[in-house]
N, C-alpha and C positions, 0 to 999 in steps of 0.2 A: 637332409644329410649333405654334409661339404665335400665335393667332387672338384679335384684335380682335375688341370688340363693334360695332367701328364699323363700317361699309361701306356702298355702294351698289350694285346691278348694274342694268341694263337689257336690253333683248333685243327686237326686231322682227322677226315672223315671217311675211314676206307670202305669200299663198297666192290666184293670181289676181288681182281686186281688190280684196280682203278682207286687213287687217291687224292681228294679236295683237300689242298689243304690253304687255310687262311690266316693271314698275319695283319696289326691291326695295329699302328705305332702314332700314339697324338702326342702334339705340342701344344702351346699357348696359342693364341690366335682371336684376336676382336670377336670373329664370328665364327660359323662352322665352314670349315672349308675342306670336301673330301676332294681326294684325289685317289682314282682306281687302275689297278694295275691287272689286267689280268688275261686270259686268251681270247681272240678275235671268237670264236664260238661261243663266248661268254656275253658278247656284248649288249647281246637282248635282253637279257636282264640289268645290267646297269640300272636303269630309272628304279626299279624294285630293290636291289642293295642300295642306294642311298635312300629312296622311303623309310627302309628299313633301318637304316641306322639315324636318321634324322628323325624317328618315332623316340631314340633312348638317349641322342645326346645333343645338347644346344650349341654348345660352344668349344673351338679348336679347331687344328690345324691334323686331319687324321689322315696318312696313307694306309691302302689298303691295298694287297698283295691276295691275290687270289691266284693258285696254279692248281693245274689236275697232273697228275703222276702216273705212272703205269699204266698210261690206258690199253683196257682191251682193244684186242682186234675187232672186235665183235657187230662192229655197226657197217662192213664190210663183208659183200659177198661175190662169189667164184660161180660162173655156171659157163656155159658154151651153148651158140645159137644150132641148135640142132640142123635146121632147116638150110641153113649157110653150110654147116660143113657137109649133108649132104650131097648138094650142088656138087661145093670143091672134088667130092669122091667121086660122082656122076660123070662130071669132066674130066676127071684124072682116068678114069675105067675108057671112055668113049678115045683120049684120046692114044693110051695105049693099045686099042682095037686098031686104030687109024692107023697110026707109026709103027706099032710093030715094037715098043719101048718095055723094058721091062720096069714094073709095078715097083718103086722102093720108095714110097709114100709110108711114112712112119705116122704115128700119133701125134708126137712132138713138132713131126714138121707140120703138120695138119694142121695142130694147137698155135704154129707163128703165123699162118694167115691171117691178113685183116679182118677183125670184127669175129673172128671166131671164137676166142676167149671174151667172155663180157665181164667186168669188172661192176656192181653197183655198189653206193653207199644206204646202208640202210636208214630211215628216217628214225633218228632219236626220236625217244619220247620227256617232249618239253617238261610236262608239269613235271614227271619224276626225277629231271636233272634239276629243276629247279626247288623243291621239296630237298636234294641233297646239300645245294647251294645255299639253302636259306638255313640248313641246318647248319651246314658250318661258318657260315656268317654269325649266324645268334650262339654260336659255344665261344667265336670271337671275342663279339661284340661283349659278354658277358663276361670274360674273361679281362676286356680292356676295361670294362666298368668298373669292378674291381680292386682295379690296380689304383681309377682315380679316386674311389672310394679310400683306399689305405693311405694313398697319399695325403689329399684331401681331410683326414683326421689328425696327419703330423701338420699339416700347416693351420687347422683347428687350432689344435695345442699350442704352437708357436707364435700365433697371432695374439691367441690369449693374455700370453705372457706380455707380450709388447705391448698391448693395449693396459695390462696394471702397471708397467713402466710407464706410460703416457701419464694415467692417472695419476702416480705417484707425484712427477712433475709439476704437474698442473697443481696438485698441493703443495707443491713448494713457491713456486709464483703467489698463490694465493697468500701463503704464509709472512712472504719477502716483503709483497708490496706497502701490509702497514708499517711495517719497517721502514721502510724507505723513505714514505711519508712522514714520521717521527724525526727520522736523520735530518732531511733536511727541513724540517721548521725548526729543529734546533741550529742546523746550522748558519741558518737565517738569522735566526733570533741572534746570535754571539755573533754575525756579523754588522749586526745593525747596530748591537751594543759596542763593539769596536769603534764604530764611526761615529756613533752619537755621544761616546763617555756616557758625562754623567745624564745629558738629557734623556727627560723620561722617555721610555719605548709607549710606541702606540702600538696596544697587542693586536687592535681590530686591524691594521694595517696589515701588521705579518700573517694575521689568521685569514684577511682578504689573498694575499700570495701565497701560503700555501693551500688554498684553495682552489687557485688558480692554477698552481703544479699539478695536486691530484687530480684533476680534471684532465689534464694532459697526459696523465701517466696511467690512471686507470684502465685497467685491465678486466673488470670483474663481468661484463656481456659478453669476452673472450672467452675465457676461464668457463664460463657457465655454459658455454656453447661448447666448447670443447670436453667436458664432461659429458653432456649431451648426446655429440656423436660416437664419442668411444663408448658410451654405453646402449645406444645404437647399435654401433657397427658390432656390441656383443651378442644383443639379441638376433640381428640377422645373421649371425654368424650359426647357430643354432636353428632356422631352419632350411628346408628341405629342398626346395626350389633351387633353379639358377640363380646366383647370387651376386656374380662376378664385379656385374657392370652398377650395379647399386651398390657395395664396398667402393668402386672407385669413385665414383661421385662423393661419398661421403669424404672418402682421405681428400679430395680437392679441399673441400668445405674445409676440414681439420687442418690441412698445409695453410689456408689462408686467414685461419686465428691465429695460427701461431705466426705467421710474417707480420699480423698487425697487432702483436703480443711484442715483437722481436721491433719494430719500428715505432713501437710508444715507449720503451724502454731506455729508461735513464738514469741505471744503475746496471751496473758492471756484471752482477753477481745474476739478477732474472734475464741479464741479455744471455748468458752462457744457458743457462736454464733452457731458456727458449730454442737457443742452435741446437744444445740434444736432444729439445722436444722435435723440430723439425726433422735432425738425424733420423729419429726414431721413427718420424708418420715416413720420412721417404722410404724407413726399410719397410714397413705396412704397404706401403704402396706396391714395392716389388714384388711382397707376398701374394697380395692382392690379383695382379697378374696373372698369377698360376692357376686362380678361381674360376669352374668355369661359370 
């Protein structure tokens, strides 16, 4: 199946009032190259989201947006050192015995001495954050897949089309070139009769020189070769695998039949032939690009 480098996914994972949510945006790109955005609590997972996504995709250029939203309060707790504010009361009681002071020790003031409010954070539990991590990674990752999938099927489609333009081409070079070879032994032939009058033609002569032209101008291991690879590059356009970088090697191959299609040519009409054959593998090639 032909997969795009392009795509998007998204994914929202609420849990309480706490929300993962993941966002997932590729380009082209030679190879797979991620880049992760996401909160410094997150980071110990890193190596396991790019596993994870490097298990479903080879090639491209992917950011990846990971945030958490609403979080609870809840990994956070409130208690008071018994023991300590004891103490504080013990002293405050002995030293109003001493002085003679009157007791206006409140709770609140009680509660600002040091150390006697304790504040802890409670210790998440890893694998469960991580089970919700992975979940909304993979509704992403699915979701980007997808996208390269649908794309990936309009650039199927439109390669295909270029590729029966190519071939059309190519039968017309094929068609041109005994033409061509006709034109000019006849033009040959009336010009030797021009210069020789009435002396008889030696036809083995002219038949040696246009023999010698078509050998120069012949095209037909281009031609065959270039039928070759665009009917290649159909088949592998039909399967499944990563395809990207075997398409491009092919359009090389096709770009340099047709330049050595385009520089044996010695008529007017298969050298234009040739330019919009070129035209056309370079827009192949662009295409090409977008494959991962």
């Amino acid at each position: 199946m032909l997969k795009s480098m392009t795509g998007f996914g998204r994914y929202e994972l609420i849990n309480g009032q706490s929300k993962i949510m993941v966002e997932m945006k590729s380009v082209n790109h030679r190879y797979l190259d991620l880049n992760i955005k996401m909160p410094k609590k997150f980071n110990c997972f890193e190596a396991s989201i790019r596993n994870l996504i490097k298990n479903n995709v080879q090639r491209g250029k992917i950011d990846v947006f990971l945030s958490l939203e609403n979080e609870e309060e809840t990994n956070v707790t409130l208690h008071y050192n018994r023991v300590l504010a004891q103490e504080y009361m013990d002293c405050f009681r002995e030293m109003k015995e001493q002085f003679g002071v009157v007791d206006d020790i409140s709770v609140s003031m009680l509660a600002s001495f040091p150390e006697v409010l304790i504040m802890e954070h409670i210790e998440e539990d890893v694998e469960q954050l991580w089970d919700s991590i992975q979940t909304a990674i993979e509704g992403a990752l699915q979701e980007l897949i997808q996208t390269r999938i649908l794309e990936g099927e309009h650039l199927r489609r439109d390669l295909l089309g270029k590729l029966d333009g190519m071939l059309e081409l190519v039968h017309k070079i094929e068609e041109r070139s005994p033409v061509v070879l006709n034109e000019y032994h006849n033009r040959l032939e009336e010009k030797v009769k021009e210069v020789l009058e009435n002396t008889t033609i030696d036809e083995s002569r002219i038949l040696t020189e246009v023999t010698i032209f078509a050998d120069k101008i012949c095209v037909d291991e281009e031609t065959v070769r270039l039928k070759s690879h665009i009917m290649h590059t159909k088949e592998i356009l039909e399967q499944k695998e990563s395809i990207g970088r075997k398409l491009d090697f092919i359009a090389q191959e096709m770009n340099r039949e047709a330049n050595t299609i385009l520089s044996k040519a010695n008529d007017i009409e298969i050298s234009d032939i040739a330019i919009e054959l070129k035209t056309e593998i370079e827009k192949v090639r662009e295409q090409i690009q977008n494959i991962e």
